[in-house]
N, C-alpha and C positions, 0 to 999 in steps of 0.2 A: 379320879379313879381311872385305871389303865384297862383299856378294851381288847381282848385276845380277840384276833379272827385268824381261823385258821387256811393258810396262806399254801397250800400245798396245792401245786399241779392237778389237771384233772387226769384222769386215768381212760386206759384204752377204752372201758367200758363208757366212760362217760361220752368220749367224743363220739362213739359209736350210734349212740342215741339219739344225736343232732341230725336235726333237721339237712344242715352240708355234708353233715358223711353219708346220709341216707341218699339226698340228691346224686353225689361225687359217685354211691354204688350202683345205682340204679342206672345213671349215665354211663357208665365202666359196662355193663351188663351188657345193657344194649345198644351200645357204639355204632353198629350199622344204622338201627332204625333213626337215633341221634343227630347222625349226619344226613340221612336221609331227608328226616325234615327241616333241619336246617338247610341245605341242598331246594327244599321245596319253597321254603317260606322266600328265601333268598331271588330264587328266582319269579316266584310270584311278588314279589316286591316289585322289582325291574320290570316286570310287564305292568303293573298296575301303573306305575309312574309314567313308563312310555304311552301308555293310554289314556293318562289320567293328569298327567305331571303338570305343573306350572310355570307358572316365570315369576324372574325376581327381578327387583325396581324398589329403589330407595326412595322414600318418602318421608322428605324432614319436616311433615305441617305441623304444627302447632295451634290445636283450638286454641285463642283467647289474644296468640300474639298478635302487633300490627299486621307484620306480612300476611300472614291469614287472612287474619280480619279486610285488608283491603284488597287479598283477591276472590275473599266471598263477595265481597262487592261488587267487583268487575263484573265474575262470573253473573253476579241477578244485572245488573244494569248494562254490559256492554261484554257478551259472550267474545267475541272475536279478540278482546284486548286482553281477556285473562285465561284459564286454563293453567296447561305446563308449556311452557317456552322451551322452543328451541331455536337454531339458526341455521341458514340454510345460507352459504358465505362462500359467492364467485369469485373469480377469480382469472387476470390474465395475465401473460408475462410478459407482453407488447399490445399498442394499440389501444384500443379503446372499449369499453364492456356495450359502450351504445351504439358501437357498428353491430354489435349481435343481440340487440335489441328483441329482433323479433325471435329469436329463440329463447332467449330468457322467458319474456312474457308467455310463450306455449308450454315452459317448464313450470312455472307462478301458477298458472291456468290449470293444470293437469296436478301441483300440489294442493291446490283449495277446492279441488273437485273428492280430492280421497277421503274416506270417513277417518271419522274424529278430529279433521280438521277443523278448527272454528273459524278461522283467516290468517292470512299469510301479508304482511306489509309489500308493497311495491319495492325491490332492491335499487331501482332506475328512480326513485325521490331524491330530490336533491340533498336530503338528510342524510342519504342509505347510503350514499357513492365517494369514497375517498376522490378527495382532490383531483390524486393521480388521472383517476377513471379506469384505475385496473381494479379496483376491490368494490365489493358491493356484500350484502346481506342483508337478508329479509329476516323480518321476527315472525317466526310459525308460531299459533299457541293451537292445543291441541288437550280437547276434552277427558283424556285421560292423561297419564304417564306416558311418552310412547316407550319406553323402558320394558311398562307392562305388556304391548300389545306383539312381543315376537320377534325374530329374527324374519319373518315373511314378511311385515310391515316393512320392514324397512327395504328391502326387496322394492315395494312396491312405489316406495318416496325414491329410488334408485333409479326404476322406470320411467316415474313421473320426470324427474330432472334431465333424463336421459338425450334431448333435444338440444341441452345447452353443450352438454361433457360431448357431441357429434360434432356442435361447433367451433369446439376447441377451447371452452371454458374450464376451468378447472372447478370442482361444485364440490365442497367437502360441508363438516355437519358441526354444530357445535349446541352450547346448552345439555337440553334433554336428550335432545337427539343421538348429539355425539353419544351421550353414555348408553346410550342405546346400542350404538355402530361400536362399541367397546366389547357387548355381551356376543356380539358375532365373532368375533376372533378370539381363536381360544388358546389360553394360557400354555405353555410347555408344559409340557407332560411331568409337573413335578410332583405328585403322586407318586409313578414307576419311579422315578428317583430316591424320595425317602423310603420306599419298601428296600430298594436295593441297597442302600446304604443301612437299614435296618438287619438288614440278612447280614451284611459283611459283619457288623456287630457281633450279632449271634452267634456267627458262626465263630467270629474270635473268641466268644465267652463261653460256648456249651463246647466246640472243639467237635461236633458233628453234622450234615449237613440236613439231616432228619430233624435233631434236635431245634436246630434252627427253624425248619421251615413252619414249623408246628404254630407257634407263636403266629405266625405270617398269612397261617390260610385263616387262623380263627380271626386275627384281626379286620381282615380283607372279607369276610362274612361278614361279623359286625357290622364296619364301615359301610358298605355299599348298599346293605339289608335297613342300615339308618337312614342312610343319603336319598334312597329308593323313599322311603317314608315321607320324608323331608319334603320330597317332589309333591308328592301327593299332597299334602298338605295347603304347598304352597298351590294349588290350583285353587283351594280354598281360601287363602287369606294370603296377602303379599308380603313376601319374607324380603331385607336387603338383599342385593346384588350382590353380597360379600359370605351369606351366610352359607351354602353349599360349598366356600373353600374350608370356612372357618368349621364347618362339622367334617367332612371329611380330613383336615389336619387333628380334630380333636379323635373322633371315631378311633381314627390307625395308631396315633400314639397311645391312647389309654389304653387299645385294644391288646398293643401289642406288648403293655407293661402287664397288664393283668396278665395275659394266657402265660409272660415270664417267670413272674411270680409263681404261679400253680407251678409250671414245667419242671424250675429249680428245685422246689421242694420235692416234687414226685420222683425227679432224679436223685438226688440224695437217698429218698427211703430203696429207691430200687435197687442201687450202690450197695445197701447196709441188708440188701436182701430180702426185701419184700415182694410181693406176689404184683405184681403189675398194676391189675384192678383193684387191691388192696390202697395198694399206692398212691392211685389214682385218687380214692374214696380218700382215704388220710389227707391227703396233700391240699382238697377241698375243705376240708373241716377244719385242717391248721389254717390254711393261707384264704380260705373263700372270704372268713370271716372278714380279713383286710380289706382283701377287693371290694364286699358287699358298702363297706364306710367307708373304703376310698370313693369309691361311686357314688356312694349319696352325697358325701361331701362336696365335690363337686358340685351336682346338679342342683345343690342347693345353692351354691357359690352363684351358680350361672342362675338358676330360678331367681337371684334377689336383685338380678340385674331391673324387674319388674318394680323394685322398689322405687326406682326412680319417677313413675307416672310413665317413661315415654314406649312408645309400642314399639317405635323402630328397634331401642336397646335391647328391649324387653325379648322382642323377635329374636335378636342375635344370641340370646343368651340361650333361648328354647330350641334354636335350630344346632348348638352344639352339645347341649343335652339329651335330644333325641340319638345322635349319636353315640354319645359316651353311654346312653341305659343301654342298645342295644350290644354294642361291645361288650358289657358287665355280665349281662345273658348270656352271650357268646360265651363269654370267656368261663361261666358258672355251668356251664352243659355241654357243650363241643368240644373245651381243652381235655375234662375229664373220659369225654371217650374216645377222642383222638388219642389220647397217651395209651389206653385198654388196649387199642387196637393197635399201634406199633408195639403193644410189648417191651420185651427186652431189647428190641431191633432197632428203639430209639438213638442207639449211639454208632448206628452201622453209618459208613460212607465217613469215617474219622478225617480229620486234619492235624488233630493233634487228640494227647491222650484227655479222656474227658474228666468234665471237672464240676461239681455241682454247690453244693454251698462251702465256704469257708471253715475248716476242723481243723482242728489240732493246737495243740497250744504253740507250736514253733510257725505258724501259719503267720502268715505275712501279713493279711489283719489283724490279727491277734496281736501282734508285739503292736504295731498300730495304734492300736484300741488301749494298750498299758501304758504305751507312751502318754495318749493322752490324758489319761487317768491320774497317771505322775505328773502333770504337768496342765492343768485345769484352766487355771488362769491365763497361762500365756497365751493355748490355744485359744482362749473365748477373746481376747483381746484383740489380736492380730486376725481374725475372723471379722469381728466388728468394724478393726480400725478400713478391712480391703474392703466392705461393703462400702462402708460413707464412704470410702473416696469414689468408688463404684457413681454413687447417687448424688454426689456436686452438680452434676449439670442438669440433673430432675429439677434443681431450685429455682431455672430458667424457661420453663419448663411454658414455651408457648401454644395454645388453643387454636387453632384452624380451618379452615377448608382448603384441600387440596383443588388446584386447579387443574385444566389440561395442560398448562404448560410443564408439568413436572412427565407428562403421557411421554411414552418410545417415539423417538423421533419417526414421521413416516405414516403416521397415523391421523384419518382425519380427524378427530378432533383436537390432535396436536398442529395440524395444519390450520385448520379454522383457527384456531387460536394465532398462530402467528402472523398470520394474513389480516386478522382484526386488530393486531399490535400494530403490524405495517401500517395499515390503511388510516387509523382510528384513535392508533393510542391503546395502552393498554388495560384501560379501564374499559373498553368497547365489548371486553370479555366480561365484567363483572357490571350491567347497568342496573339502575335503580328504578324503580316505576313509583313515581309519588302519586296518589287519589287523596284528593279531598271530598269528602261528603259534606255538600253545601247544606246550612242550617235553616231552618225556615226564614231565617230571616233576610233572605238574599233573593231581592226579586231577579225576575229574566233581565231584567235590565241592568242591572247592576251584576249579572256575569261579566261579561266584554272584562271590562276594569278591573273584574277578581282574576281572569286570566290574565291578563297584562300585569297584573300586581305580583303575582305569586312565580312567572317567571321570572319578572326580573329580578325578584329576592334569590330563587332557583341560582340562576347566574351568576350572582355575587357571591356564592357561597364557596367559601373556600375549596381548594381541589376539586375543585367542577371543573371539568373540560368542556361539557356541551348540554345542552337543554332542549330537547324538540319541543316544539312547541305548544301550548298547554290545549289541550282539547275537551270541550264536555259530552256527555255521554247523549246520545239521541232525548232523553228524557229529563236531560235537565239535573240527574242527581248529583253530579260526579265530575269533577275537574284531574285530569289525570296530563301526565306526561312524564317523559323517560330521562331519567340524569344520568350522564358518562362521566366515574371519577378520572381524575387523570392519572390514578396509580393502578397497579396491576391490583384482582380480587384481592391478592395473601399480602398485602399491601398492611401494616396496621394504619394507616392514612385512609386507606377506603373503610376499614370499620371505624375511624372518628368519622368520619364523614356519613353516614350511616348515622351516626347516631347524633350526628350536627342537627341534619336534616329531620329527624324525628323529634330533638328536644327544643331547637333554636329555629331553624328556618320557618319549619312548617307552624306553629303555635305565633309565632311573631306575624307573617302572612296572612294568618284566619282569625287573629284574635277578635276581630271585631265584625266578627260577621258569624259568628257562633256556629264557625264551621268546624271538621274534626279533619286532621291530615292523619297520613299512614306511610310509610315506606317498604314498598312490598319489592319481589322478585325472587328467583332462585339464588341469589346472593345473600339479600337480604335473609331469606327464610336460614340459610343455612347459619348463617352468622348468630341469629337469633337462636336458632335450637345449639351451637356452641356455649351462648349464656346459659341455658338452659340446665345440660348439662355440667358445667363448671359449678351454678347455683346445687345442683341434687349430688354432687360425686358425697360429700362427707356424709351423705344416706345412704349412701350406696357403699359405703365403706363400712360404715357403721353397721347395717344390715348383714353386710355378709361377713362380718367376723364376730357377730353374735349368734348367729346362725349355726359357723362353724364348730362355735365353743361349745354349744347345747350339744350338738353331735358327737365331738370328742368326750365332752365333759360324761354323756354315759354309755361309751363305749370302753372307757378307759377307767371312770367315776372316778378321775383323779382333777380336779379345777386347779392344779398346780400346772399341770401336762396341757390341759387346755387351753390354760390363757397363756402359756411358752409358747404352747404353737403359736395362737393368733400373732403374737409379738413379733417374735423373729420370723415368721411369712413377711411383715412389711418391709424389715430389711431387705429381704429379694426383691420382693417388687419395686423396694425404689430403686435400686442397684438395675433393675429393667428398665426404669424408668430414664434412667440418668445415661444408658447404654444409647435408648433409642434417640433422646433430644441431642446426642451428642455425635449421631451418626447422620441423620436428618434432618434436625434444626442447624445445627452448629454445620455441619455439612463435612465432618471429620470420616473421610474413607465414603464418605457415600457414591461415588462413582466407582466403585468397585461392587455395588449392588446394584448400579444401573439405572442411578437418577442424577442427574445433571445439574440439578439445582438445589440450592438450600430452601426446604418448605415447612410448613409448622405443623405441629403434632397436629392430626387430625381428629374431631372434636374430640368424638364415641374410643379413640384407640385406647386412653390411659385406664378409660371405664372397664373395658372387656379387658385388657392385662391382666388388670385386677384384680376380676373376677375370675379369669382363668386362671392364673400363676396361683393364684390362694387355695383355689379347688384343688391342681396338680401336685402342689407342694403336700396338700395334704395327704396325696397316695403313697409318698414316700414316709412321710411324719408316720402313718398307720404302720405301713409296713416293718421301719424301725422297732416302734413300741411297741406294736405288739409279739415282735419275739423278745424284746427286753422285759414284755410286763412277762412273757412265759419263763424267762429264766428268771423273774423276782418271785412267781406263782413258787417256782420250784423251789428255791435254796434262802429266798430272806433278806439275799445281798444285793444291796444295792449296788456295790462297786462293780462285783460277780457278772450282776446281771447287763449294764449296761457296756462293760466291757466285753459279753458274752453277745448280746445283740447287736452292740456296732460290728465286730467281727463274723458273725454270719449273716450279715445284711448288704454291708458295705461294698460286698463284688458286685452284687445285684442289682444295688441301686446305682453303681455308677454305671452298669452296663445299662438298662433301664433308662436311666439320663442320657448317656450317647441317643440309644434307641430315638427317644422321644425328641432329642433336639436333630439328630438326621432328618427326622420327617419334617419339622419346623423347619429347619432350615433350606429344604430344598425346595419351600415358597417360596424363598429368594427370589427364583425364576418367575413368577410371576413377572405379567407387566404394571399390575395394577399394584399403587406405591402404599397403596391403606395395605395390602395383603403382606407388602414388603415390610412394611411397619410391624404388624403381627407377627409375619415368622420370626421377624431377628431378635424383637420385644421377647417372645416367649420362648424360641430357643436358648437363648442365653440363660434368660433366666431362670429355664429349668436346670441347665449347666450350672450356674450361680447355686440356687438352690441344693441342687444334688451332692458339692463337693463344697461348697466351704458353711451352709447352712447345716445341711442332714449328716454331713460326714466330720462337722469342726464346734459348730456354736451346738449344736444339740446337744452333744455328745459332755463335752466340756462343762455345760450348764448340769445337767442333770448329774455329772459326778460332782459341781461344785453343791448341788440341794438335797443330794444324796436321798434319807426316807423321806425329804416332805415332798417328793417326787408323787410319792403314794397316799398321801394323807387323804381322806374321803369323810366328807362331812356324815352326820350319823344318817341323815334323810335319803342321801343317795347309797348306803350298805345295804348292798342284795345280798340273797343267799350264796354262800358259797358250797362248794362242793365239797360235803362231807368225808373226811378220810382220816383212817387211823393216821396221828403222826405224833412226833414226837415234839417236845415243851421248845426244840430249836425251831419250829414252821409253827410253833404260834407265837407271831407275833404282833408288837404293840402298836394299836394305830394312832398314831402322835395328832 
């Protein structure tokens, strides 16, 4: 049997009654008080964070792994040898470091005197001192982060050294430290640069300078009103190092696609002659709707980054959430009474005559939109066939840890590093710390021989450069000692060797003494939470495009619509994927963004792509459909409608996609290569996404499936909206 449901558009009354034309009037009304408290909140933000605010410090531990597990150990049996490592790495360019002896030692002295110090190695050990006797370094380990403890701390480790850099040592910082000495110099001002590049947009597409700017203060409230929060926050619980760029690139670009979307629409109606504030209220009840499922999609994209177990991900995904909800607000309260209050005056200060949605049948998206209508196949083909080639080099697709060697020349941690390659080899930057936890069955007497046995296995071990030598901890538990591989950290040599030493060396050495070995360090741990992450991504995939699909599936209650989206979303992403390994792995054009070496994808990047690019993709996916589901509401036609919505959609979303990759991509400037990674990862492929997914494969699919576009299972048919009409708008749900 054939199910009539009647398919007709809702009417002025209808929308009148919703909740967003109610909000959109109310905000229109009262505009001043609007901005007022937005004005209040915003700046009560900014002071609460400067009062209040925290710091951020990356922490890749993992309960249960080795690295953990053997520097929970350290830390109960021999505090000074475990903690977080840093280096602290002298330096001469003649001469000798032991004529300056005694100023080293007053620097050593004055750094294991500062809090959170737990010990500092002797740099003047015959272990510490390149050959030359120009290089030296000491291993600081240090009871927190020092990441976490400020930009002052490090101030005062500056101080402390300050007797050697008199003597004419050169003293730069590596490890923990160095990324410490990182969060003190701050990135180029690439913020003011994508607003500025977002405004010239604008201003090319609205053709006014009012028009434009609109979009610009709401987002820049948003943003800074999230960022402010952010801070706060993070005084409460330790957010990554990355995540204050990563919410403020998210915050500005969603911020500034939302208050688009509203602007577009409210200019159109005011164009065809509606009252401003009316405008206003309409413009929220057409378009809020989008924004509101754009937005959750998202945050539900970045929310399931949680799905993984790990806190750090998890952190990254919640710190650019809080910015995108705040934006969503913004842009659902401040666009609608910002527009009330310019009025008709929104298109004063012209540059060209102004232009709002796409009309008319001889309109340049319109033919567009027929062409591709007429022509289904070819465009979904040649859309597909530019993505996979897009995504060939995602196949290659290698897992990593950045090191400092990829840092701006100039920089001390870039300099430690070099000076540790000079002096040491370039494993000297990536050491290992083995602990064995000796078993009961190992008397005192029989240590000597376990330490004599286990280094020289140590030293046999392939890619081993150097061994110091084995030490047990004051109490007898613990045999520990430090391995230099002879390849650099991003070396795949030093992760076999890594995992030489955990499955071969160390178990062959202790088998018979029913001891237990470990391979711990900052290396280590990272390399480790790498696996970690590579093991959880297909949960993390799987999670957020089921996630996706429930939200689409009953915002649209079409599971044809929703599982299209989920689909072609991964075509972008891998086409992002294939862009970034093939700019930074492969090292094709990468010194045109300002990294000098070829490095491997960084572990957490492809994770957060993912989840970003899937969330953003779907603000355009919404946007689309739901002015195509409004012109299937209205007329029945499938062909009608989807030809009718790629052409009033398609300026907007590619202006929109400029917008959002401007901001993206003017993280370029960053010096930090994880951030470089993220903007170019997600600027493309929101460009990817916006023009050959949202404006070629959508479009083409949905004329090639025609009604089963719409087809809705009986359990998700809600009420529709009752209206006289005639036997052509009832029609049949297949």
């Amino acid at each position: 049997m054939t199910v009539f449901v009647n398919l007709s558009c809702v009417t002025d009354s209808d929308v009148s009654r919703g909740f967003l034309y109610r909000l959109g009037r109310w905000s229109a009304r009262h505009a001043v008080a609007v901005i007022l408290i937005w004005v209040s909140l915003v700046v009560g933000a900014v002071i609460g964070n400067r009062a209040l605010g925290g710091v951020y410090a990356d922490n890749f531990a993992l309960p249960g792994t080795s690295a953990q597990q053997a520097a929970d150990l350290l830390q109960a049996h021999r505090p000074s040898a475990g903690g977080q490592g840093g280096l602290i790495v002298f330096a001469v360019s003649s001469g000798s470091l032991t004529s300056q002896r005694s100023a080293i030692e007053q620097s050593m002295t004055a750094v294991r005197e500062l809090p959170d110090v737990l010990g500092a190695s002797d740099p003047l050990a015959p272990t510490a001192i390149a050959k030359s006797g120009q290089i030296a370094y000491s291993s600081a380990h240090f009871s927190v982060n020092p990441q976490t403890l400020g930009p002052r701390y490090l101030a005062t480790v500056n101080r402390a050294v300050a007797p050697a850099r008199a003597a004419g040592v050169s003293v730069n910082y590596g490890g923990q430290l160095g990324q410490a000495a990182k969060l003190k110099n701050r990135d180029p001002r690439s913020e003011e640069i994508g607003i500025i590049a977002a405004f010239i947009v604008l201003l090319i597409g609205f053709g006014s300078v009012y028009a434009a700017g609109l979009p610009i203060l709401s987002a820049l409230a948003g943003a800074f009103a999230g960022l402010s929060v952010l801070g706060m926050l993070a005084a409460a619980s330790t957010f990554p190092t990355v995540s204050p760029t990563l919410a403020i690139m998210m915050g500005l670009g969603v911020g500034i696609d939302y208050a688009l979307f509203l602007t577009t629409r409210h200019r159109q109606l005011v164009m065809d002659g509606v009252e401003p504030a009316e405008a206003a209220a309409r413009s929220l009840a057409a378009s809020g709707r989008a924004v509101l499922v754009a937005a959750l999609t998202v945050i539900i994209a970045l929310l399931g980054l949680y799905a993984s177990g790990l806190s750090f991900i998890g952190k990254l995904g919640l710190a650019a959430c809080i910015t995108v909800a705040v934006a969503a607000l913004g842009a659902l309260t401040v666009v609608p009474a910002l527009l009330a209050l310019m009025g008709r005056r929104i298109d004063r200060l012209q540059v060209r005559r102004p232009v709002a949605e796409a009309s008319g049948e001889h309109a340049g998206w319109q033919r567009y939109a027929e062409r591709v209508g007429a022509r289904p196949w070819a465009y979904l083909l040649a859309g597909v066939a530019l993505l996979g080639i897009l995504a060939i080099p995602a196949f290659s697709l290698q897992l990593g840890h950045i090191d400092a060697g990829a840092d701006p020349a100039g920089s001390t941690a870039k300099i430690a590093y070099d000076e540790l390659s000079t002096g040491f080899g370039p494993g000297a930057n990536g050491p290992f710390t083995v602990v064995a936890k000796l078993g009961p069955g190992v008397p005192g007497t029989e240590r000597a021989s376990l330490q004599k046995l286990l280094y020289a296995d140590l030293v046999k071990t392939p890619d081993v450069a150097m061994v110091s030598p084995v030490k047990a901890t004051p109490d007898g538990a613990l045999l520990y000692a430090t391995v230099l591989p002879r390849t650099d950290p991003q070396s795949p040599a030093t992760d076999q060797l890594m995992r030489a030493l955990q499955t071969d060396t160390l178990p062959s050495a202790l088998y018979f003494t029913g001891s237990t070995g470990y391979v711990t360090g900052s290396l280590a741990g990272q390399l480790q939470f790498r696996d970690e992450i590579d093991g959880r991504m297909p949960l993390i995939i799987a999670t957020v495009i089921a996630a996706a699909f429930v939200v689409l599936l009953f915002a649209f209650r079409s599971p044809v619509l929703a599982l299209k989206a989920g689909i072609l979303n991964l075509f972008s992403i891998g086409a992002a994927y294939g862009v970034v390994v093939a700019v930074f792995q492969w090292g094709w054009g990468s010194s045109l963004f300002g990294v000098s070496e070829k490095v491997p994808i960084e572990s957490y990047v492809p994770m957060m792509i993912f989840a970003i690019v899937f969330g953003l993709s779907m603000d355009y996916e919404v946007f689309l459909l739901s002015r195509v589901r409004e012109a299937w509401l209205r007329t029945g036609d499938n062909h009608q409608s989807v030809a009718h919505g790629l052409a009033t959609t398609a300026r907007v979303i590619t202006c929109a996609a400029l917008i959002m990759t401007s901001v993206f991509i003017a993280f370029l400037l960053s010096t930090n290569v994880i951030v470089k990674m993220l903007a170019l990862g997600l600027g493309l492929s929101v460009l990817i996404d916006a023009s050959v997914i949202r404006l070629v494969v959508v479009p083409a699919t949905m004329f090639l499936l025609g009604r089963y576009n719409w087809w809705t299972p009986r359990w998700l048919r809600g009420p529709v909206p009752a209206r006289a009409g005639t036997r052509k708008n009832a029609l049949p749900v297949p």
